[in-house]
VOLUMBA-289335 format. One record per residue (C-alpha): residue in one letter; chain; x, y, z. Coordinates in nm, 3 decimals, decimal comma. Example, Ala and Ser with C-alpha at 12.3 -4.5 7.8 and 13.67 -1.06 7.14 Angstrom:
REC / residuo / cadena / u / v / w
REC / a / A / 1,230 / -0,450 / 0,780
REC / s / A / 1,367 / -0,106 / 0,714
REM end
This chain:
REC / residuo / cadena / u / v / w
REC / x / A / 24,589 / 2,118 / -4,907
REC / x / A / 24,699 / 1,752 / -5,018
REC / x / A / 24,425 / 1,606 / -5,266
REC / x / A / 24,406 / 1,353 / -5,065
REC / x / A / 24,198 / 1,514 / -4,807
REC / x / A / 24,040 / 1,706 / -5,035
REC / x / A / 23,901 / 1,380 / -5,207
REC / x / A / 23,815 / 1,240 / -4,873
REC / x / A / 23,616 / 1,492 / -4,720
REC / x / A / 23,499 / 1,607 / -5,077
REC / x / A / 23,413 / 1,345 / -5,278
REC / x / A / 23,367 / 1,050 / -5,037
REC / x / A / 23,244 / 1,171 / -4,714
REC / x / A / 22,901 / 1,338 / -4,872
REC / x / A / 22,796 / 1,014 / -5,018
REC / x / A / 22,868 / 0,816 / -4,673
REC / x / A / 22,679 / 1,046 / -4,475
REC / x / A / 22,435 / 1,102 / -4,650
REC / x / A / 22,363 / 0,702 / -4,707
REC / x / A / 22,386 / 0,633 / -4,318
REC / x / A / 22,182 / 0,946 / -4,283
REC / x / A / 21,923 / 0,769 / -4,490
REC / x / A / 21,965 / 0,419 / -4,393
REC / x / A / 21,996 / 0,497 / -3,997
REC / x / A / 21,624 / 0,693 / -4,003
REC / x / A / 21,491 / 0,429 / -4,219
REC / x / A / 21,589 / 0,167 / -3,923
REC / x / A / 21,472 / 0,390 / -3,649
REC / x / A / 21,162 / 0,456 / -3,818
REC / x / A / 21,055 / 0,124 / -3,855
REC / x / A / 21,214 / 0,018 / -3,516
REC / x / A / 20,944 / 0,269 / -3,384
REC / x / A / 20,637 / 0,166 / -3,612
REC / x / A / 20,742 / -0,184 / -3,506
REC / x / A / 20,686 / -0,102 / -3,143
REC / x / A / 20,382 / -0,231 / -2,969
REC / x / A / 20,142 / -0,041 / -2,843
REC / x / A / 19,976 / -0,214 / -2,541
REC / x / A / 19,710 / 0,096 / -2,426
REC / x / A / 19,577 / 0,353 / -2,532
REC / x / A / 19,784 / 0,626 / -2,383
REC / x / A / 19,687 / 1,014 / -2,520
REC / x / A / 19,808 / 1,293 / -2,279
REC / x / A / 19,497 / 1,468 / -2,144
REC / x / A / 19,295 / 1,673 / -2,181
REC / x / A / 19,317 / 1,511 / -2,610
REC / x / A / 19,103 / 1,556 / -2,920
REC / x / A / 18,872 / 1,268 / -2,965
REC / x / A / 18,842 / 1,320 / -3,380
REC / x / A / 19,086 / 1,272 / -3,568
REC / x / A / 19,057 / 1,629 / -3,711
REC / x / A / 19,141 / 1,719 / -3,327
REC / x / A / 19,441 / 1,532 / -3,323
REC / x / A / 19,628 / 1,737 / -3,671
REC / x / A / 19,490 / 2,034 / -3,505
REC / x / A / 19,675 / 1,933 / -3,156
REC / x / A / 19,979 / 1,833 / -3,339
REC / x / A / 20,024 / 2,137 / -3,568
REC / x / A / 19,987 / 2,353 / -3,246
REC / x / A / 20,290 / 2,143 / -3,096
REC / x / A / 20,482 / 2,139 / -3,397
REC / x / A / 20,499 / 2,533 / -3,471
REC / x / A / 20,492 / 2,695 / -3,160
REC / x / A / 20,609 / 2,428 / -2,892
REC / x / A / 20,259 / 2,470 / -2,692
REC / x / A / 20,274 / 2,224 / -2,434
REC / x / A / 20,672 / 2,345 / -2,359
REC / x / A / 20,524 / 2,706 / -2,349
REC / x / A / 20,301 / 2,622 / -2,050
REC / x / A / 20,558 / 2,389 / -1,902
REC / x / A / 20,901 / 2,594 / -1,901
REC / x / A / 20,888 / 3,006 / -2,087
REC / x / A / 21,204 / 3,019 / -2,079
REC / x / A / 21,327 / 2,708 / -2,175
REC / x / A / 21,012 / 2,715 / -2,427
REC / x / A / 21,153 / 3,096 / -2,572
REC / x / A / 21,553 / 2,967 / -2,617
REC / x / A / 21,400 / 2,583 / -2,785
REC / x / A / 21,149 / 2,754 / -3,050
REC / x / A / 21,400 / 3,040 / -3,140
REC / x / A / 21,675 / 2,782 / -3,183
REC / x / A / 21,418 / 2,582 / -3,457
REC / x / A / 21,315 / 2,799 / -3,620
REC / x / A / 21,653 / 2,982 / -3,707
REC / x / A / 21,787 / 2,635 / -3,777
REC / x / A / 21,473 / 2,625 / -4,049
REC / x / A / 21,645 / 2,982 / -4,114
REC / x / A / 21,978 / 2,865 / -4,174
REC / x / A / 21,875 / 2,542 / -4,397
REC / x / A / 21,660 / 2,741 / -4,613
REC / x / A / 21,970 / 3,012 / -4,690
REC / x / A / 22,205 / 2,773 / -4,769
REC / x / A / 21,962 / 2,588 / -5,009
REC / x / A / 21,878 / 2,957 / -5,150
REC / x / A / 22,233 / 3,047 / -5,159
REC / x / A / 22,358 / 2,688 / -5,332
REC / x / A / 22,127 / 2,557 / -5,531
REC / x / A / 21,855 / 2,794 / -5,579
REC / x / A / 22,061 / 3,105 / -5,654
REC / x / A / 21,960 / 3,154 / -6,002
REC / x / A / 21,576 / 3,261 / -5,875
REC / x / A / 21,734 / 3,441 / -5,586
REC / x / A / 22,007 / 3,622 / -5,811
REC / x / A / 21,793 / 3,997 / -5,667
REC / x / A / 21,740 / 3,925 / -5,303
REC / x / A / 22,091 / 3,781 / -5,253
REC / x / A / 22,248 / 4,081 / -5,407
REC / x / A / 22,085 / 4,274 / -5,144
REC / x / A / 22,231 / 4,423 / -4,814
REC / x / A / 21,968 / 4,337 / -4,612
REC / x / A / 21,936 / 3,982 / -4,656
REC / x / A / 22,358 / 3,960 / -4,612
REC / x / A / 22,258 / 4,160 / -4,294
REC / x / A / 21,958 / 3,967 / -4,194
REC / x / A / 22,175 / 3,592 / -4,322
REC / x / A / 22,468 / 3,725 / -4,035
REC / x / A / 22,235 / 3,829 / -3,772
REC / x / A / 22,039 / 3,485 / -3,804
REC / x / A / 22,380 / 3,298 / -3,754
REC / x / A / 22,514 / 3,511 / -3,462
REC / x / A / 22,210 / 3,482 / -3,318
REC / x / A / 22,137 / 3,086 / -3,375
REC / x / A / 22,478 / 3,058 / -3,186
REC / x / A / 22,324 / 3,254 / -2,938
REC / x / A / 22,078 / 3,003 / -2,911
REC / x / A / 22,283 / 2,702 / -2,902
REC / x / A / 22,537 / 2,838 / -2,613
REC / x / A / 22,194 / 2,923 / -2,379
REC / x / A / 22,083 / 2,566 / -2,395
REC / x / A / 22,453 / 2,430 / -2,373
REC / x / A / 22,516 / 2,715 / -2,056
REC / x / A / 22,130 / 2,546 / -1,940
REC / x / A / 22,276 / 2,182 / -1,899
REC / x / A / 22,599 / 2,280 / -1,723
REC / x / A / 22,473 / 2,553 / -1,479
REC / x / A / 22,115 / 2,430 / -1,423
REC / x / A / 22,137 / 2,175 / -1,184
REC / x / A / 21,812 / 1,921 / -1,213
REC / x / A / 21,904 / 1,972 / -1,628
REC / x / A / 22,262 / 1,877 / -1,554
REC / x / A / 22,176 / 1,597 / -1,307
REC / x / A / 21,993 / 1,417 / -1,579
REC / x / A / 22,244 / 1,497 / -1,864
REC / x / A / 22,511 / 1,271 / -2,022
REC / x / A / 22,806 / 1,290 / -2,271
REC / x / A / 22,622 / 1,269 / -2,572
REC / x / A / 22,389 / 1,585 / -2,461
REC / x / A / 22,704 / 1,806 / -2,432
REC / x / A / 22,860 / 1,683 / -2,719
REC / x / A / 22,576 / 1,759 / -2,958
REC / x / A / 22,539 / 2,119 / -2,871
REC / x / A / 22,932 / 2,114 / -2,861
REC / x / A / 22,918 / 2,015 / -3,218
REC / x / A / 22,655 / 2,264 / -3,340
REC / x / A / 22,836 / 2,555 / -3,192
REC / x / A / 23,178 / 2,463 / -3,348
REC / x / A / 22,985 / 2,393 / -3,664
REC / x / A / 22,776 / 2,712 / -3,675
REC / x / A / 23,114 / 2,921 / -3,564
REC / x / A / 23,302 / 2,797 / -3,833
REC / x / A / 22,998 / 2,857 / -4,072
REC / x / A / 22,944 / 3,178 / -3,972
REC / x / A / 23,369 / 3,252 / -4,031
REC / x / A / 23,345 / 3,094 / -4,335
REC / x / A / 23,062 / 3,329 / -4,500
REC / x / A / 23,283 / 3,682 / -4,347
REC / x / A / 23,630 / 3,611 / -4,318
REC / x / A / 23,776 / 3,281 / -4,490
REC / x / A / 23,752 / 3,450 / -4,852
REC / x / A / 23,598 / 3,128 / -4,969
REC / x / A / 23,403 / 3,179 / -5,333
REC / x / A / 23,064 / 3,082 / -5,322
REC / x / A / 23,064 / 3,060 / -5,689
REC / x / A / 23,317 / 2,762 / -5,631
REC / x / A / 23,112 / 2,620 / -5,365
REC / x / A / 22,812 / 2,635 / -5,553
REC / x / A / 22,976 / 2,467 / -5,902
REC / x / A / 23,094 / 2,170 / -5,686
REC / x / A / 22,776 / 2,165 / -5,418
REC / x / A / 22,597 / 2,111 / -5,782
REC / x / A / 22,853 / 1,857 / -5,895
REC / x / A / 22,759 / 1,613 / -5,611
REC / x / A / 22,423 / 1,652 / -5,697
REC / x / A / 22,476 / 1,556 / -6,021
REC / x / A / 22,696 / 1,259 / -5,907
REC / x / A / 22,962 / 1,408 / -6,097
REC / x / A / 23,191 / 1,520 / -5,789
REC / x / A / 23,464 / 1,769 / -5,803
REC / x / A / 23,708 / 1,856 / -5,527
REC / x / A / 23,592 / 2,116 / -5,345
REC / x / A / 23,708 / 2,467 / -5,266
REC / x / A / 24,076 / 2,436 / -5,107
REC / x / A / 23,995 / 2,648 / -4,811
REC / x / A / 24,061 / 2,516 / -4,463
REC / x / A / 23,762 / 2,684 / -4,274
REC / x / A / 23,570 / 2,578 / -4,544
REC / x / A / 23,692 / 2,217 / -4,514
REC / x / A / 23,616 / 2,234 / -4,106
REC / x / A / 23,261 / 2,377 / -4,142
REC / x / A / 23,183 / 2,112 / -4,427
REC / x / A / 23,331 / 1,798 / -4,234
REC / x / A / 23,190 / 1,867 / -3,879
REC / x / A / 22,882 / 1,925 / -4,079
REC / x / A / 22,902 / 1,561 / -4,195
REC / x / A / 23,014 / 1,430 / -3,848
REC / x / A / 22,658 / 1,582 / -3,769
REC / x / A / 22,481 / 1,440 / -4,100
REC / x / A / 22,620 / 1,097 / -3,963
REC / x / A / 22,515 / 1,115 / -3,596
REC / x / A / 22,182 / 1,253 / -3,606
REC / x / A / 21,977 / 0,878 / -3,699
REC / x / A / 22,176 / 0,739 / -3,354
REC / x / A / 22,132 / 1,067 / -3,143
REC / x / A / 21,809 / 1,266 / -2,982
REC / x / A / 21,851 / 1,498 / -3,250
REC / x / A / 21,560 / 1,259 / -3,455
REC / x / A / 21,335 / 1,358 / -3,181
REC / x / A / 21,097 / 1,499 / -3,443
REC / x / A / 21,026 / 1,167 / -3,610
REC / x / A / 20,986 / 1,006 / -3,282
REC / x / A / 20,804 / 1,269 / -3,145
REC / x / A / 20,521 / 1,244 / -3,446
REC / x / A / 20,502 / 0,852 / -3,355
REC / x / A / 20,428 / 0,896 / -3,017
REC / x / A / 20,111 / 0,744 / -2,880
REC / x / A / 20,097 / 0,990 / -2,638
REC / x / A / 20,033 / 1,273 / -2,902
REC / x / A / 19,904 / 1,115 / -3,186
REC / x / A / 19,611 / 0,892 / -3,047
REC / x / A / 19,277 / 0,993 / -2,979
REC / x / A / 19,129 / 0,966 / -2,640
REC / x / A / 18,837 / 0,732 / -2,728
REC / x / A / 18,915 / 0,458 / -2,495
REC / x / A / 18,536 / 0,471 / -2,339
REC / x / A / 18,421 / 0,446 / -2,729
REC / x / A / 18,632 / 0,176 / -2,860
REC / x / A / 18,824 / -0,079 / -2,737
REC / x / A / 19,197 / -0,096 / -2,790
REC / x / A / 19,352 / -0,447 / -2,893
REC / x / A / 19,666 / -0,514 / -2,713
REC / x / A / 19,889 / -0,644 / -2,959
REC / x / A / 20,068 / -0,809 / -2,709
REC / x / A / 19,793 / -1,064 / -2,609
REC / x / A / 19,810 / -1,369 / -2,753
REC / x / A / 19,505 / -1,524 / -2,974
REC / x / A / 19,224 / -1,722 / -2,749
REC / x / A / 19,186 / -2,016 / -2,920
REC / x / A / 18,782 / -2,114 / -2,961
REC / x / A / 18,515 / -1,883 / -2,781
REC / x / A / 18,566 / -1,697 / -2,548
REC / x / A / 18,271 / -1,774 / -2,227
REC / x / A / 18,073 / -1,503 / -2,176
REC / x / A / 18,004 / -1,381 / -1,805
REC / x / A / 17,685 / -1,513 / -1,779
REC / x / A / 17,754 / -1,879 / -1,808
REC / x / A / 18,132 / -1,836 / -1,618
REC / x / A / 17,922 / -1,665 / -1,321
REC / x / A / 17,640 / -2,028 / -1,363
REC / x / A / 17,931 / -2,269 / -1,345
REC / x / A / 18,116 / -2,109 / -1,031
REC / x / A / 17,768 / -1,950 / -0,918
REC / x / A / 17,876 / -2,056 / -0,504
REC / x / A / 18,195 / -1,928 / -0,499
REC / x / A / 18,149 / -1,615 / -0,635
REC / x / A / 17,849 / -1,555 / -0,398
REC / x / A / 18,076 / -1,608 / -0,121
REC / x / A / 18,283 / -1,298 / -0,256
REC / x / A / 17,973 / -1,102 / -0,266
REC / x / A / 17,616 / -1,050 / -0,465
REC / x / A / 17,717 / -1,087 / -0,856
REC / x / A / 18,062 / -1,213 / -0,783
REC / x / A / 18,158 / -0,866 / -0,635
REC / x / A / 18,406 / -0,804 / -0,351
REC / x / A / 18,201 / -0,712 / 0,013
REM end
């Protein structure tokens, strides 16, 4: 392939996604802890401590509780698709850069086995919730471009990944020696392998997209009010941050109810509605 490309998609394109990786979370993160937040707004029944809250959180965050009562199915397909995309991040960082501590369990048949069942059956995952959105029709009703085209994108990429470990005759010794290279911002090309190439690029596309995409869900999600404030509204009050500053005092009741004493009496006794 013409060193050109190979420079391109080698050399270049890992530093630029990776930067407006960075960069794009860093402005959505503080685009959210920028955000207002005008009530106090926890989805009840909620924790009141704040002990209650981790506790509520952790729940959501490793086994999708609220989803599990909402949806099992959808619930069964979501968590299995997270937690072999955990899978799948933690064998190529194994297989790349932490081979040398791995050098016995990589060597092994069962965790080639258990590496190509994982990716045949992530893609598994990713065509139920793509098959979901088309055939499903109140999920397809509220569905747009970008939802299709995400899912689209982690199929081809996971396809191609899953080609490129069996059948493109790539060496992961070579992938490894320039996977470390970048890391040591000493870049060489990498492995002249077209499947390679594909899985590696559409793996940047990705890399670029997910700061602008719902795929940053989970940062969003841990933000939320709705999940990660306690439900002591009848305890303390909650500044609006909205409101502007009353300048001076502020009258209490007791003299505002003095001064328009015969009004308010006409509403009812104490001001109050008949």
């Amino acid at each position: 392939m013409d060193d050109i490309i190979l420079l391109l998609i080698g050399v270049i394109m890992p530093y630029i996604a990776l930067l407006i990786f960075i960069l794009g979370l860093f402005y959505r993160l503080m685009k959210w802890l920028s955000s207002p937040v005008p009530i106090r707004m926890p989805l009840t029944p909620a924790p009141i401590s704040r002990l209650g809250v981790i506790g509520r959180m952790s729940t959501e965050f490793l086994i999708f509780r609220s989803l599990s009562k909402a949806n099992k199915k959808l619930w069964l397909g979501s968590w299995l698709f997270h937690i072999l995309l955990g899978i799948t991040l933690i064998v190529h960082l194994i297989n790349i850069y932490l081979y040398e501590n791995f050098t016995n369990i990589i060597n092994s048949a069962w965790y080639d086995l258990s590496v190509a069942f994982s990716g045949i059956l992530f893609g598994g995952m990713v065509t139920f919730l793509l098959f979901r959105r088309v055939f499903t029709n109140t999920v397809r009703h509220v569905s747009r471009l970008p939802d299709y085209l995400i899912l689209l994108l982690l199929f081809v990429i996971i396809f191609l990944g899953n080609y490129t470990r069996s059948y493109s005759g790539v060496s992961l010794n070579d992938v490894r020696t320039y996977m470390y290279s970048l890391l040591i911002f000493h870049p060489t090309l990498p492995p002249n392998n077209t499947i390679f190439l594909l899985h590696y690029f559409m793996a940047q596309i990705l890399l670029i997209y997910i700061p602008f995409s719902k795929v940053a869900h989970l940062i969003g999600w841990i933000l939320a009010p709705s999940r990660n404030m306690r439900n002591i509204a009848r305890f303390k009050r909650h500044i609006n941050p909205w409101n502007d500053k009353v300048p001076g005092d502020i009258e209490p009741w007791e003299k505002y109810y003095e001064r328009y004493k015969q009004e308010l009496e006409q509403l009812g006794p104490e001001g109050e509605r008949k």
